[in-house]
N, C-alpha and C positions, 0 to 999 in steps of 0.2 A: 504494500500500500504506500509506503512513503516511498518510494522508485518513483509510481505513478505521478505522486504530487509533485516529486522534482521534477519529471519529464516536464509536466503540467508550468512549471515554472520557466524551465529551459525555452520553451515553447511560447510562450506569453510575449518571453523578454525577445528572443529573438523575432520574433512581428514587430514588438515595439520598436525595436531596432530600424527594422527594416522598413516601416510605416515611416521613422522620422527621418531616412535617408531617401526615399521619395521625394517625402514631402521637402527638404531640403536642397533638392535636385530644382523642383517643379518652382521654387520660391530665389534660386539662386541667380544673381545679378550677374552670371556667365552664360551666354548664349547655350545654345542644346548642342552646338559641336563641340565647345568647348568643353559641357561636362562630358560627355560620350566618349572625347580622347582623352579625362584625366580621370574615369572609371576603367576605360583598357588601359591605361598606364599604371595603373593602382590596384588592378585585379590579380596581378599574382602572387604580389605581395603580401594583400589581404591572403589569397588562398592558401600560402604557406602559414601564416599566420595562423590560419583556425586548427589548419592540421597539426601543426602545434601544439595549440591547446585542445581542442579535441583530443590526443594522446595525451596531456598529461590528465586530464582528464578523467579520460579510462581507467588512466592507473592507480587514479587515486581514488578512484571508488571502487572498481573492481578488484577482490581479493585474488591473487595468486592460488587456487584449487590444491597446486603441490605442498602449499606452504601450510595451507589452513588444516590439512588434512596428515599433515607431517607427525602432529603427537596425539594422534588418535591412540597408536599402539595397536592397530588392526592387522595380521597376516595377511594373507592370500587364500589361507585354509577359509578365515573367518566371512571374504569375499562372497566363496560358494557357495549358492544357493540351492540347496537339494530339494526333490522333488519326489 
């Protein structure tokens, strides 16, 4: 349930984000060529950017599986599921 709320958040903020770079586009006192060549000049730098934080991200929410499950103290016997 709280995954969901943060998605919920994550979600929200990036619209707003992206609602006020519109709207900042559509209000800006540079012509429509001009922003058009300093959104392809600015676009891959933003894209490096999120993939950036997108992976820190991940990693910082997501647990390591090998790590979490490391002092369990489980076999391989314990694994088998008999039927």
């Amino acid at each position: 349930m709280k995954s969901q709320a943060t998605q919920n958040i994550i979600l929200a903020a990036s619209a707003a984000f992206l609602g006020g770079v519109v709207v900042s586009l559509f209000c800006s006192p540079r012509s429509g060529k001009d922003n058009r060549k300093w959104v392809s000049d600015n676009k891959d730098e933003f894209q490096r950017w999120l993939d950036t934080k997108g992976k820190d991200l991940k990693n910082k929410t997501l647990p390591n599986l090998y790590e979490a499950t490391e002092d369990l103290g489980l076999t391989e016997e314990d694994l088998i599921i008999e039927r």
